[in-house]
Structures are given as C-alpha cells and as structure tokens.
C-alpha positions as CSV (number, residue, x, y, z in Angstrom):
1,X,39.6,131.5,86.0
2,X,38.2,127.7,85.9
3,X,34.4,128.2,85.0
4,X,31.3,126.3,87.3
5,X,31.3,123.5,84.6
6,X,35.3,122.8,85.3
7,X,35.6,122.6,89.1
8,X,35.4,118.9,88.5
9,X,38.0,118.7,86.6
10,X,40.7,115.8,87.2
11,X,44.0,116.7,86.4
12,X,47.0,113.4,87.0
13,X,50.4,115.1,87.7
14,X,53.2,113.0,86.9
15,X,56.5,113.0,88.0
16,X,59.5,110.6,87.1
17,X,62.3,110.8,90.0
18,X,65.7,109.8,90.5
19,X,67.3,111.1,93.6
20,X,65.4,114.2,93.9
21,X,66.6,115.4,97.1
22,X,64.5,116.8,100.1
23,X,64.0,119.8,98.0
24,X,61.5,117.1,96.0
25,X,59.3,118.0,99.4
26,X,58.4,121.5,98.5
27,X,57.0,120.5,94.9
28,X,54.6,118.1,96.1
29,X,53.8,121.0,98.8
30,X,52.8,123.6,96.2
31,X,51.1,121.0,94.3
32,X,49.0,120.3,96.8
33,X,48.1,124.0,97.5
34,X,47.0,124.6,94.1
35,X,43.5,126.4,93.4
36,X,42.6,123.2,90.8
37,X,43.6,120.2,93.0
38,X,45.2,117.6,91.4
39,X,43.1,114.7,91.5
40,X,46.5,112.2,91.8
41,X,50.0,112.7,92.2
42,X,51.7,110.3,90.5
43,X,55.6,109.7,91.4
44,X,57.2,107.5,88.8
45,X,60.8,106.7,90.5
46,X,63.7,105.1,89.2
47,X,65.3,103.0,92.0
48,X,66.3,106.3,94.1
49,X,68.5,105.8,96.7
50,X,68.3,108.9,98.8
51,X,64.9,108.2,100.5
52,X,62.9,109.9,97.5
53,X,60.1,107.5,97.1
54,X,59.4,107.4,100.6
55,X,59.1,110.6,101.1
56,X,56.7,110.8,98.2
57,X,54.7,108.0,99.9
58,X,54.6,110.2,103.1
59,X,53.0,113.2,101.2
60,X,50.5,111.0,100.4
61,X,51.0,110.6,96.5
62,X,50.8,107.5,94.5
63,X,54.5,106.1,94.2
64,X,55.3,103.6,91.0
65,X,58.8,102.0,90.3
66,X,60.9,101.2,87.3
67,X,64.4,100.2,87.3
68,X,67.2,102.5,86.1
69,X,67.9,100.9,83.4
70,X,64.7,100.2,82.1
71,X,64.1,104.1,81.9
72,X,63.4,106.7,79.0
73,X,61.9,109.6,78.9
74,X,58.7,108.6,76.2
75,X,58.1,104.9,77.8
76,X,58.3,105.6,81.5
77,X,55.9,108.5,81.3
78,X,53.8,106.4,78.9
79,X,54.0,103.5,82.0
80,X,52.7,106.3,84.5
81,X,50.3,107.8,82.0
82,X,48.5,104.0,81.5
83,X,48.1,104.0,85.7
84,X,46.5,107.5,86.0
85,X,42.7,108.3,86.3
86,X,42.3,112.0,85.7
87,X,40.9,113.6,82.4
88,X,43.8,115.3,82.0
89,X,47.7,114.5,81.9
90,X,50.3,117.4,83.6
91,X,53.7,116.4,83.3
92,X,56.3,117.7,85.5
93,X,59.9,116.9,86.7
94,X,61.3,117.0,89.3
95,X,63.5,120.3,90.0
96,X,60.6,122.5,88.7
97,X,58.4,124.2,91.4
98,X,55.2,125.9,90.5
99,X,55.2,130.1,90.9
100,X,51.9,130.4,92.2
101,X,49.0,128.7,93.8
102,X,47.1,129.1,90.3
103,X,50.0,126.9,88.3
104,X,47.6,123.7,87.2
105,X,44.7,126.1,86.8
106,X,46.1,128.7,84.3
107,X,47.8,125.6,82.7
108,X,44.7,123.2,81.7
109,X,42.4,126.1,81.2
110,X,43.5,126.8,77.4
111,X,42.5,123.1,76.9
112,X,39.1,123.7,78.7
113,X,38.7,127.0,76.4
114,X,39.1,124.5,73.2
115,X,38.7,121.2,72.2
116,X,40.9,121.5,69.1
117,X,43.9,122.4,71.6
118,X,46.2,119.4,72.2
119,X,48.5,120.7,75.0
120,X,49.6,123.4,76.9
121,X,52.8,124.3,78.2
122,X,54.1,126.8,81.0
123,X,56.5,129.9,81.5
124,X,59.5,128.5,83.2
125,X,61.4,131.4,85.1
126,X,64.8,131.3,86.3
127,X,65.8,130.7,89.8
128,X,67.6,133.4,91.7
129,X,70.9,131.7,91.5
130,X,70.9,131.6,87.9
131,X,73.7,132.9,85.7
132,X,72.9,135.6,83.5
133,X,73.3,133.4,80.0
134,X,71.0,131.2,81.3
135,X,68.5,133.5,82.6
136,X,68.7,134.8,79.3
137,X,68.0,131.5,77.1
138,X,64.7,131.2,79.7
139,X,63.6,134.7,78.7
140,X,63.8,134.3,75.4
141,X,62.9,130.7,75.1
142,X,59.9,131.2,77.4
143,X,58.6,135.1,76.7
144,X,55.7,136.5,78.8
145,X,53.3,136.7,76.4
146,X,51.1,133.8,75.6
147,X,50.6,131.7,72.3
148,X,48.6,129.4,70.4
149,X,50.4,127.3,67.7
150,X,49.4,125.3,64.6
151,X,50.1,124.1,61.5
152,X,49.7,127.5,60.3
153,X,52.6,128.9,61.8
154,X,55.3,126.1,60.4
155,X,56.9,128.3,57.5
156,X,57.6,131.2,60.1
157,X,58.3,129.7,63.3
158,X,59.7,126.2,61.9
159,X,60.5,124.1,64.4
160,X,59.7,126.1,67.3
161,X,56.2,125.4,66.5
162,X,56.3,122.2,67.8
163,X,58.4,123.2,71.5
164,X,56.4,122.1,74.4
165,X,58.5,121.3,77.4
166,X,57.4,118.6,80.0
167,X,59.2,120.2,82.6
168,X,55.3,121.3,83.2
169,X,52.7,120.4,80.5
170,X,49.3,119.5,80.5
171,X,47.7,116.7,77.9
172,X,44.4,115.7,77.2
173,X,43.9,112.5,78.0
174,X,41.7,111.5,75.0
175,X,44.1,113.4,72.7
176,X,47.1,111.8,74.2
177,X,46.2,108.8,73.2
178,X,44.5,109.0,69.8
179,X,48.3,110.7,68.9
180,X,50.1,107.0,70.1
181,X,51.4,108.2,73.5
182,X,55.0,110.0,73.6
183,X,57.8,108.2,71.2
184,X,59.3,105.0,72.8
185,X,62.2,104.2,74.0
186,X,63.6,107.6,73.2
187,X,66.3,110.3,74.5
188,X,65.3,113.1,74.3
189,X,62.5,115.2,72.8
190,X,59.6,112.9,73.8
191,X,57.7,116.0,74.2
192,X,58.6,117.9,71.0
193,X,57.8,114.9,68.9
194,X,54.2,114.8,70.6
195,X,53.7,118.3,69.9
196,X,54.4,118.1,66.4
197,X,52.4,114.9,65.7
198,X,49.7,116.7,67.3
199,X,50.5,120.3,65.4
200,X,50.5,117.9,61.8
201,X,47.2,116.6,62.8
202,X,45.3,119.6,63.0
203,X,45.6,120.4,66.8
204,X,47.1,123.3,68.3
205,X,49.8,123.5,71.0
206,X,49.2,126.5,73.8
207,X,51.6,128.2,75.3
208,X,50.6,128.9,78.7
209,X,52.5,131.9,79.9
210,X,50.3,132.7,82.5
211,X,51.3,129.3,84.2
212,X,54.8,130.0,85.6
213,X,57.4,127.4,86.8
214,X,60.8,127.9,88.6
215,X,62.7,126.2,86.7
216,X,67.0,126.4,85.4
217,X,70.3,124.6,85.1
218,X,73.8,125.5,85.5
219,X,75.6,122.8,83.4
220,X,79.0,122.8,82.9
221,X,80.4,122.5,79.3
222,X,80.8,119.3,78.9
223,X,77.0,118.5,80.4
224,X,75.9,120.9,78.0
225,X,78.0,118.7,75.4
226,X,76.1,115.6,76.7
227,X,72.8,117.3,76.8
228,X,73.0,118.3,72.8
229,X,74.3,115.2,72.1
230,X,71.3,113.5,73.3
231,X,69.1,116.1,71.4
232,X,71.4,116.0,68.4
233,X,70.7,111.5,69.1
234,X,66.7,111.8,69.2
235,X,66.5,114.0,66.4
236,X,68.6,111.7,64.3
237,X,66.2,108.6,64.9
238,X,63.3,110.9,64.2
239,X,64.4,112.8,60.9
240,X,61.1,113.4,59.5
241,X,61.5,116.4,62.0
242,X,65.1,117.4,60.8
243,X,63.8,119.7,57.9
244,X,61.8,122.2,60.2
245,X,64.9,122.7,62.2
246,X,66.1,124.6,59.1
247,X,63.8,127.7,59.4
248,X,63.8,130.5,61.6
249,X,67.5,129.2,63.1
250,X,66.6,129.6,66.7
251,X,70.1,128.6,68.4
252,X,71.8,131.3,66.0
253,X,68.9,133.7,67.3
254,X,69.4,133.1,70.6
255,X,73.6,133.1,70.8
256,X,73.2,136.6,69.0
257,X,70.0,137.9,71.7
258,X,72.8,136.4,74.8
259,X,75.7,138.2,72.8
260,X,74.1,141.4,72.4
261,X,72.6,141.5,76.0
262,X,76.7,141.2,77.5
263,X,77.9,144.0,75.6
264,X,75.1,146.1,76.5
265,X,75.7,145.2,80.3
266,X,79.7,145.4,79.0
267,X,80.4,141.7,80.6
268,X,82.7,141.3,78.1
269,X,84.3,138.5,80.5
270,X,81.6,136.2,79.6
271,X,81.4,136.2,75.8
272,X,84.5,133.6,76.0
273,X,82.0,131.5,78.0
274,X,78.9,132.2,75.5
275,X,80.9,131.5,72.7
276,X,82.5,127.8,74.4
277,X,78.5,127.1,75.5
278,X,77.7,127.5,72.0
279,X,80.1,125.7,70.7
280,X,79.7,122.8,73.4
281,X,76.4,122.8,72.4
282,X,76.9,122.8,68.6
283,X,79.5,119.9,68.6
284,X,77.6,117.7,71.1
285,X,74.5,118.3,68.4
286,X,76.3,117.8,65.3
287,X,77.8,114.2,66.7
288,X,74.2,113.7,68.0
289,X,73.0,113.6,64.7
290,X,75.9,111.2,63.0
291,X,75.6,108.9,66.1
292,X,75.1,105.8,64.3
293,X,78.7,106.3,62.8
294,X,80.0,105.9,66.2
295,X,80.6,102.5,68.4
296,X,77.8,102.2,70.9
297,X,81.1,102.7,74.0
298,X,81.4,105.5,72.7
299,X,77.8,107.3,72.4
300,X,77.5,105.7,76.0
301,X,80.3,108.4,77.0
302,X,79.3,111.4,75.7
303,X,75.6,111.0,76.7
304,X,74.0,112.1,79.4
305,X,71.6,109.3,79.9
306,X,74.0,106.7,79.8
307,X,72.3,103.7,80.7
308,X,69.5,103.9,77.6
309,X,71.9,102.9,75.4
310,X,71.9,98.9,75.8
311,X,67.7,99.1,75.5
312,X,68.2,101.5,72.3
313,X,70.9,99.1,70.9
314,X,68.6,95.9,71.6
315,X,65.8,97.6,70.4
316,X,66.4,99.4,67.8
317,X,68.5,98.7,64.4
318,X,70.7,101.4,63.9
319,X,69.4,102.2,61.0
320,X,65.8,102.3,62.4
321,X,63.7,105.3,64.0
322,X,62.6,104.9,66.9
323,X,59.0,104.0,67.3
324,X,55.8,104.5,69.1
325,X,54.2,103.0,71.8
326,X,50.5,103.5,72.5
C-alpha cells in the first residue's frame, strides 16, 4: 500500500503503438482505473494506420508520432521519456493489460521502499488462449514470488540478473537518466541492457510479482526464428553482456522444465513442437549473434523488425556496438 508521503506521486506511462487494434481501448481503460493514477499517458505511435492514435487522443492521453522507419525500441522510448513530466517512468506495450486496479501501485512501490532500487518489473500472466508451452515459459520466466537483484547475485543467476521486461516496468526518472537512457538505436534488449548497467553500478533491479500483467504470444516458428534472431542481433553489438549469458543456462532450463511438464501431462504430441520451438529459437540466436557475417538483405529477412536495419547500417559500422543516447 502507497504510504501518506506517496499519494503524490507522478508516475508517466508510456506506450509505443503500431496498429494496436481496438483492443488498445481497454489498456488505456484499466490504466485509467488504477488506485495510483497515472499522472500522463503517453502514446508514442508509429504512423498507425488503423485509427490507433485517434483513439488514444479520444481517451484523453497525450499522443506523440515517429515514423516507421525512424523506430527502435531504446531511441523511441528515449524520445517519449524526454516529453514526460512524472517522477517516475512505467513502460508498457501495447498488448499487455494490467490484472488489477492496483497494477502501477504494487509496481513503483519497491522504488518508493528504496532509493538504491533502479527499477521494477511486473508478473506477466498468460492469457486464457495461451498454449500450454507458452504458459509454461511465463511461469517459469515470471514466478510468483517476488525478488530483489544486484550485483551480488551475478555468479548464480548470470544473466538473469539483469531480466527486466518493458512490457510493464517502472524507472526512476533521476536514475534513468544518470544510467544514459536505454541503448540507442537498438533491436532488442533495450531493457536488459538498462538493467544491467544499473545492476553493475550498484543499484538493484525488483521484481515486482505483486504487479501482474496479461501478457503472451503465440508465434509461429519462424516468428520465433525472427524474434531470437533479433535477440541473438542486440546481443552481438553489446558483447560485454555475452559472458553472463554463460552461467545458470536458462533456455536449457527452461526446454527441460516445458519437457518434463508434457510427459507428466503425457502430451507426448507436443514434444515434436517443443523440440522445433527450441531449435527455431536456438538457430535464429546463433545467426543473431554472427550477423555481421551476413549481407544487410539478408539480416533484413530473417528479422522481425525489418525496417531498423537501413538506420543500424547508416549508423553503425558493423564492427561497432551500438551506443547510448542520453
């Protein structure tokens, strides 16, 4: 529960869009129903065609624009970030929907509890319609019970120390920006990459269990191909990260929890699907990482953020990380 001292709080949610549907409607809705009010809504849309911004207009929040192809995932919500007036930053996209009424309270509260916390992150629970591998990955990804990593934690939990989705996190403002804003243009992983600056600078990186999202995919194969190339791309052009990927092994962790779970339930008819998933996954991931062996055409094609790819090359040497922008 928010104490008297934190009523006044000022939370700026920020959303990038692209086509979000009329579904889009009942975010903004649940945001605006929350016990800690946002103080702004922020919609940061990409040239939608389907009536998105609009509707976002209509609902009363504040609507910004970038063009398609000027988008990635670090600058545009840097762009958003530099408009916003609240104290603190939540980050959210756009098929997520918050569980309860309580969402932005239980999230921002472990930042109000300690100064030395950077971020928090929140629970993300399936929808309905889920299929059971990926309710699976969700449950184990994003467990019940909270925590609060830091530097300590790095030879155990390896790279997993630095996860903090933006699907729904909350950043303090002050922190945000003392840590150079999220890793620009980039990919993928704008979040992660935050995180671990933070975790490597002393802070500490909540998870927020309490604060629950709906929130789940049902990719095919080859989007699941596309989406670990573009992890396997980011981490590549931030390799000073590569090393803590090594301990723990989390995606062999995982593909053995999902394994185990289907012969308990005997659906043996999915573990030909696990096993293609994982292998989708571990392909698009490997190529990801030896990108810059590849013609630019090419890494186009089997991305799934397609249009990046002419600011990276412009940008960016290929033999160059990719840099921040504060």
């Amino acid at each position: 529960m928010l104490t008297d001292s934190s009523t006044n709080v000022k939370v700026s949610v920020i959303i990038p869009t692209l086509n979000a549907g009329v579904e889009f409607v009942e975010l903004i809705q649940r945001l605006q129903k929350q016990t800690l009010q946002p103080y702004e809504i922020i919609v940061m849309d990409s040239s939608s065609e389907d009536g998105t911004a609009e509707r976002a207009r209509q609902l009363g929040t504040r609507v910004l624009s970038v063009l398609r192809s000027e988008f990635d995932h670090g600058g545009t919500r840097n762009t958003a970030a530099a408009q916003a007036k609240g104290d603190f930053f939540v980050f959210m996209t756009q098929d997520a929907l918050p569980y309860d009424e309580q969402l932005l309270e239980k999230l921002v509260q472990p930042l109000l509890d300690d100064p030395g916390t950077a971020c928090s992150y929140a629970r993300q629970i399936p929808y309905p319609h889920a299929g059971i591998l990926e309710r699976l990955a969700r449950a184990s990804n994003y467990p019940p019970e909270p925590r609060l990593k830091s530097k300590a934690d790095i030879d155990q939990m390896g790279i997993q120390t630095f996860i903090c989705s933006n699907v729904c996190a909350a950043y303090r403002k002050e922190t945000f920006y003392e840590m150079g804003s999220f890793a620009a243009p980039v990919i993928f992983n704008e979040d992660m990459f935050m995180a671990a600056t933070c975790v490597m600078n002393g802070y500490s990186i909540a998870y927020a269990a309490e604060a629950g999202v709906y929130h789940s995919h049902d990719y095919t194969l080859m989007q699941q191909f596309r989406r670990f190339f573009d992890n396997g791309v980011s981490m590549c052009r931030n390799e000073w990260i590569i090393p803590f990927s090594k301990v723990g092994k989390p995606g062999f962790k995982l593909v053995k929890t999902q394994l185990q779970c289907l012969l308990k339930e005997h659906r043996y008819h999915l573990i030909p699907v696990l096993f293609a998933e994982s292998a989708a996954k571990l392909i698009g991931y490997k190529l990801g990482i030896k990108h810059k062996r590849l013609p630019v055409f090419l890494c186009r094609y089997f991305s799934m953020h397609k249009l990046i790819w002419d600011r990276m090359h412009r940008a960016n040497d290929a033999s160059t990380p990719m840099k921040h922008t504060g």
